[in-house]
N, C-alpha and C positions, 0 to 999 in steps of 0.2 A: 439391728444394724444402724449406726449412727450416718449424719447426714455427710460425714469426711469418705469415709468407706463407700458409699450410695457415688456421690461424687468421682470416686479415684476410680470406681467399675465403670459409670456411664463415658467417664474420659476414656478411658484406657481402650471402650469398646469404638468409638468416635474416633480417634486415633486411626485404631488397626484399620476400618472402614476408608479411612483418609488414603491411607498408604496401599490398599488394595484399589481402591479405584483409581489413586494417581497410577501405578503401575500399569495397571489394565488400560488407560488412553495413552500412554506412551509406547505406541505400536510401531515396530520396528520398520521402516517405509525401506529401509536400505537391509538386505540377509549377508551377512557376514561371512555365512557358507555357501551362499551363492558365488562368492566371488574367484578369480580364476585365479588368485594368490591369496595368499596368507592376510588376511584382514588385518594383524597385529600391522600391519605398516602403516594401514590408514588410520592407524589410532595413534600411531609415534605423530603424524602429519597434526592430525585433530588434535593431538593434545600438545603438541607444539604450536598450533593457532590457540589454542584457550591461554598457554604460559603466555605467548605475544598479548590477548587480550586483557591479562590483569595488567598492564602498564598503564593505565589508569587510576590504579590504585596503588600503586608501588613510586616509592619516595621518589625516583628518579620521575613520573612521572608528574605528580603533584609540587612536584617545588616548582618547578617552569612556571607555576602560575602564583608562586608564595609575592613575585612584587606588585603583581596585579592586585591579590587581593589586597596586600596592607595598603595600596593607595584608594584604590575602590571603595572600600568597605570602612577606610579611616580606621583599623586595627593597628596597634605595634607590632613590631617583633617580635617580641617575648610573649607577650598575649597570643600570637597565634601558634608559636612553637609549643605553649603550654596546651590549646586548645587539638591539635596535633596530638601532643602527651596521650593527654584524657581522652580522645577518642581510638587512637591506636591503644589503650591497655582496657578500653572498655571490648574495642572487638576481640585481643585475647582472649579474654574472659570467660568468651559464649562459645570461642569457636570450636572446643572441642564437643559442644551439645551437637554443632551443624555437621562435623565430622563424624557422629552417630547416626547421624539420618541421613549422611552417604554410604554409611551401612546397611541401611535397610530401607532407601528410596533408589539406588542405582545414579550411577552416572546422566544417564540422560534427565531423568526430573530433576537430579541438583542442578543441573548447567541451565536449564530451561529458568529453574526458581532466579538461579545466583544472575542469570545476565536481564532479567526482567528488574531486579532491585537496584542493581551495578547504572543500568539506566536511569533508573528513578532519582538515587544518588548524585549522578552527572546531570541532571537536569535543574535539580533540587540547587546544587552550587552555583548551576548559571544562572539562576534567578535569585541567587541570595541578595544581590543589591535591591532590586524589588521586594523580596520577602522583611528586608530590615529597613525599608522606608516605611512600609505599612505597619512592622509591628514597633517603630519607634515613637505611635502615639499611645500606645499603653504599657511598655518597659521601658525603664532607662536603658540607651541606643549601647553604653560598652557592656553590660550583663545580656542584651539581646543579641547581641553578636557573637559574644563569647559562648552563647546556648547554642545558638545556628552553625557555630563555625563546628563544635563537637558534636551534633547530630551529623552533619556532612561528613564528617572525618570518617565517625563512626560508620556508619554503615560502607563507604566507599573503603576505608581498610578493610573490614569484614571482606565485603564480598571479593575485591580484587583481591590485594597481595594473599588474606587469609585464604577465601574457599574456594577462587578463581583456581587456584597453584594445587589446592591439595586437592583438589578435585581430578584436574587435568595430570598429574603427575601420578596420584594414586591408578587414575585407571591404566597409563600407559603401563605403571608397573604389574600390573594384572595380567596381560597380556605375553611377557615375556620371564625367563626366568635363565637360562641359560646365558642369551646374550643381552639381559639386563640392559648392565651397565653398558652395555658398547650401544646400543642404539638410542639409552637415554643420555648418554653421553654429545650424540650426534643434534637431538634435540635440545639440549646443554645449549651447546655452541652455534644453533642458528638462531634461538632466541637471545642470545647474548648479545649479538650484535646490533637484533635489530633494536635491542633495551638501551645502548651505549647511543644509538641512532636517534632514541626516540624525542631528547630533550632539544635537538635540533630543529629537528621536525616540525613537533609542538610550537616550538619559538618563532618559527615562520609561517605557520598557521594564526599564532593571535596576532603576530606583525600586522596579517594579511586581513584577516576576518575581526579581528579581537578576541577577547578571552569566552568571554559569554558563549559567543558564536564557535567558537574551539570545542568549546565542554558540551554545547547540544550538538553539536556533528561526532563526538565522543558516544556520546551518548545511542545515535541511532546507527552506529555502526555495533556497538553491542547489542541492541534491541531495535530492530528486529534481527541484523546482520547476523551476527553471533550466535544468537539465540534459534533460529533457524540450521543455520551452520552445526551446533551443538543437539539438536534432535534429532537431525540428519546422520551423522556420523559418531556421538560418541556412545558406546555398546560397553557392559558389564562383561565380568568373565569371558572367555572363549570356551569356556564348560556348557554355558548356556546354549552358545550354536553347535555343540557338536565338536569344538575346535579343541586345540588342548597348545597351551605355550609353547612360544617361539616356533608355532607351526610343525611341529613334529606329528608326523601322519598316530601316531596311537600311544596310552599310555604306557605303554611297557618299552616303549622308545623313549619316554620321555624320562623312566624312573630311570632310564639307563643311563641319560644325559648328564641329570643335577645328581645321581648317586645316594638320593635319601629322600627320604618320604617328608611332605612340604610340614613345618612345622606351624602353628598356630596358635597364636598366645592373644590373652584377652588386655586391653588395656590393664586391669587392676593386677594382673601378672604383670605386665611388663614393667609397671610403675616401683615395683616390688625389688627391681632389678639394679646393682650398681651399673650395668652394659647400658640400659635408659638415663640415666640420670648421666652419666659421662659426657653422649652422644649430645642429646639434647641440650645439656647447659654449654658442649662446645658452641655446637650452633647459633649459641646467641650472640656467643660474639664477631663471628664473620658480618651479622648481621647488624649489631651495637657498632662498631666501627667501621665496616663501610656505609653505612646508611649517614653517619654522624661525618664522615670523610664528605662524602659527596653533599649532603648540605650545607654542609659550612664550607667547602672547597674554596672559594670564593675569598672569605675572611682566612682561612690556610695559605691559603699563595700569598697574601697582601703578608702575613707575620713574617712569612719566609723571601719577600721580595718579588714573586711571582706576580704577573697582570693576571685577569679573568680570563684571557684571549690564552693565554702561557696554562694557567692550569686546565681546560678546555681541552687542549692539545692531548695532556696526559692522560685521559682517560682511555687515548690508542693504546699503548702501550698495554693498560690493567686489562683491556679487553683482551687482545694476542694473549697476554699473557695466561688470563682465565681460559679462554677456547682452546688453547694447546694442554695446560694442564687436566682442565675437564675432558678432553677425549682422552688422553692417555689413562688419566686415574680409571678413565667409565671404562676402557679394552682389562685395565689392570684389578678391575672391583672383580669383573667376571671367574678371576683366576689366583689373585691371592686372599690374605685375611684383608677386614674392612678397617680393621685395628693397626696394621700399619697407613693404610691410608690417615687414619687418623693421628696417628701419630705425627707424618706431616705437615696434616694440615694446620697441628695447634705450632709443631714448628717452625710455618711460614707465617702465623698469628703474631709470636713472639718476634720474629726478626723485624714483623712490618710496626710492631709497637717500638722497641729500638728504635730505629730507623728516622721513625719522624722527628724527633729533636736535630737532627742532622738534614733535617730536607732540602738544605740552599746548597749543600756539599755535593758534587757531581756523584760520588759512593753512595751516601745516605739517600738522593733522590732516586738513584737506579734499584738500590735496594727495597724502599719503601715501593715505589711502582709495581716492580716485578713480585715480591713477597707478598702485598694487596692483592695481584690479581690472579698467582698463584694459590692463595687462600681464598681467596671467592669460586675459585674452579673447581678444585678439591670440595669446598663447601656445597656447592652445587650436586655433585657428584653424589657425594654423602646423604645429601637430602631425598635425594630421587629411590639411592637404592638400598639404604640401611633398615627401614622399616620393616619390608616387606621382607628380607633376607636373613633379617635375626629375627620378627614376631610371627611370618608369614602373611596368609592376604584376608585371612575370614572379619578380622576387626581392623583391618586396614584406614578404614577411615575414620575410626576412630583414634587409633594410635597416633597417626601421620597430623592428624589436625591439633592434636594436642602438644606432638615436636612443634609442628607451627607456631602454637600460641606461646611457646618460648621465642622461638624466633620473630614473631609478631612483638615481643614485651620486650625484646634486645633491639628493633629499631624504633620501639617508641622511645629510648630511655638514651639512644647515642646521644644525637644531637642535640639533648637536654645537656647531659652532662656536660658535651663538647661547650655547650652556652654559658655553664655555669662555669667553668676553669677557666674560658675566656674573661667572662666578668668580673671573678675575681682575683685573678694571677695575672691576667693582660695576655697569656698566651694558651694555644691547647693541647703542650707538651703536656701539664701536671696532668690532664684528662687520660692520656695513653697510658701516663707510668701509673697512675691510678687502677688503670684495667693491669698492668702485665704478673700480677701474681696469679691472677683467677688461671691463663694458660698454662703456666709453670705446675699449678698445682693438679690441673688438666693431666698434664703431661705422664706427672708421676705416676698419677690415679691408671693409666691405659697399660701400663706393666703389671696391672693388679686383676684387669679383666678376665672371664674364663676365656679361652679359647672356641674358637667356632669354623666350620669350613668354609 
């Protein structure tokens, strides 16, 4: 036996070893079936607190602090947008390895690992002006920043927007099956608001304390906060307590519910599939252009005449507009195909790409508003409950993180693009009409899908 073989056994057995005794000290302090209701609600709760908690890692929350850092740290613009880049398509990358090891480590040891790092991350950023005073006596200070600034990125997109979401989202969809869509719908729309909320917030926080001191009180509210909160309450399957979806007292109540026996598909099946590849490259784009919308918002109002104060405003409206649409779609996922909902959505795609060359026009701006936040509803919607509905839940976290790491590589690549059209055309019309073939051709592709209940 050679020393590669000798190796791949002693790993493999080190591994397994790893994963049974993480298991074994994650002791359930809270019984699931102890409780005098249906436990699947304190997991809608819990994991509507974990989607709240990635807003530390999700673009709305990290830009609030994009002016701090370029004056801080003496970085530009474009050097940090690119450092942004490279760190959002490095955490792509990996995340569907960490979406395999919410397969077979559970919900509780992921949240416990993700909000222990998520902290280290936020701490790691508020000490970058110290970390790049020290290490400016042995690198040149813009190569040392631009390394610092993609270590941060990287790991803080990982853990937030990537494993924070597909963690907390995956398990809520474990739990239910019937009324899916309607209760992650509900959970949709309470963290939506408080995400539209958040950059206010933020901004009166560094007002108040500064940035530094922002990012470490970020910081120990995921760890310990969270991370306590997340051993406490988030629980795998309800197979394991005894329980069985959407609380239904036994299984032959529940075959009687969903009408068919739960399906199960492995990533390398699903990959296989034009129904994967449709879903998942849709998604990139709700995510490509609203993430590129809301970071550049600012230089979007100034092309079209709008103050900061004036586009600020709008983002009420995209939020309404997202909460109304995402409960309806999550009541309507439960009961029609997922395949008209998508077909919607890339519809309200295409009218909000339209739309923005017209954004100073009373039509073009109510249009693009409501069509944006229409399509982030719907998108929302889609994201929570398509996975588990077409592939089933046994490779759930591997499936679900892997849709992420597309939608992970459509907001590192907006605000790029949106940067680059501005630079060179002076406006970020040509950046929209650039995207609006990919949903046209969306479109056609969802008349060609098989059929499913």
């Amino acid at each position: 036996m050679d020393k590669t073989s000798c190796f791949k056994i002693v790993y493999a057995k080190n591994y397994e070893f790893l994963i049974r005794n993480l298991k074994a000290h994650m002791k359930d302090l809270i019984k699931p079936e102890k409780f005098p209701f249906f436990y699947g609600w304190v997991i809608i709760f819990a994991g509507t607190v974990g989607m709240v908690m990635s807003i530390p890692g999700q673009t709305m929350g990290i830009s609030v602090f994009t002016e701090d850092f370029i004056k801080s740290l003496k970085i530009d613009r474009t050097s940090l947008s690119q450092t942004y880049l490279v760190g959002t398509l490095c955490s792509a990358s990996v995340i569907t390895y960490f979406g395999g090891l919410y397969d077979k480590w559970g919900a509780k040891a992921m949240i416990v690992c993700i909000c222990f790092f998520m902290s280290l991350a936020l701490i790691y950023l508020s000490e970058l002006e110290q970390i790049q005073q020290f290490g400016s006596h042995y690198l040149n200070i813009n190569a040392l920043t631009f390394i610092l600034f993609c270590i941060g990125f990287f790991i803080i997109r990982l853990t937030g927007q990537g494993l924070m979401t597909t963690v907390s989202r995956s398990m809520m969809s474990k739990w239910f099956d019937v009324k899916r869509g309607l209760v992650l719908s509900i959970s949709t729309i309470i963290s939506s608001f408080i995400f539209s909320a958040s950059p206010t917030f933020f901004k009166n926080c560094i007002n108040t304390y500064g940035w530094q001191s922002t990012l470490f009180g970020m910081a120990l509210v995921i760890c310990p906060g969270m991370l306590v909160f997340g051993y406490l309450f988030f629980k795998d399957n309800p197979e394991k307590y005894g329980l069985h979806m959407d609380g239904l007292s036994n299984k032959i109540e529940t075959n009687d519910q969903t009408d068919s026996k739960e399906k199960n598909v492995t990533l390398s099946e699903a990959v296989k599939t034009l129904t994967f590849w449709t879903y998942a490259i849709t998604f990139t784009i709700p995510s490509l252009y609203g993430t590129a919308f809301v970071f550049h918002h600012v230089a979007v109002g100034k092309e079209f005449g709008f103050s900061s104060e004036e586009m600020g405003l709008m983002f009420l409206p995209i939020a309404v507009a997202s909460a109304i649409t995402s409960f309806i779609s999550g009541v309507l996922s439960d009961k029609i195909s997922l395949h008209t909902i998508l077909k919607t959505l890339l519809i309200s795609i295409i009218i909000s790409l339209i739309c923005l060359p017209y954004f100073d026009h009373p039509i073009g701006n109510a249009g693009l508003l409501i069509a944006l936040g229409t399509s982030q509803g719907l998108f929302l919607t889609l994201m929570s409950v398509t996975w588990p509905k077409l592939f089933g839940r046994e490779s759930l976290g591997k499936i679900s993180s892997f849709g992420m790491a597309w939608v992970v590589f459509g907001s590192a690549l907006g605000p790029y693009i949106f940067a680059l059209s501005f630079e060179y055309t002076g406006s970020f019309v040509f950046g929209t009409l650039l995207l609006l073939p990919i949903p046209l051709t969306l479109l056609v592709l969802t008349f060609y899908l098989p059929k499913h209940k």
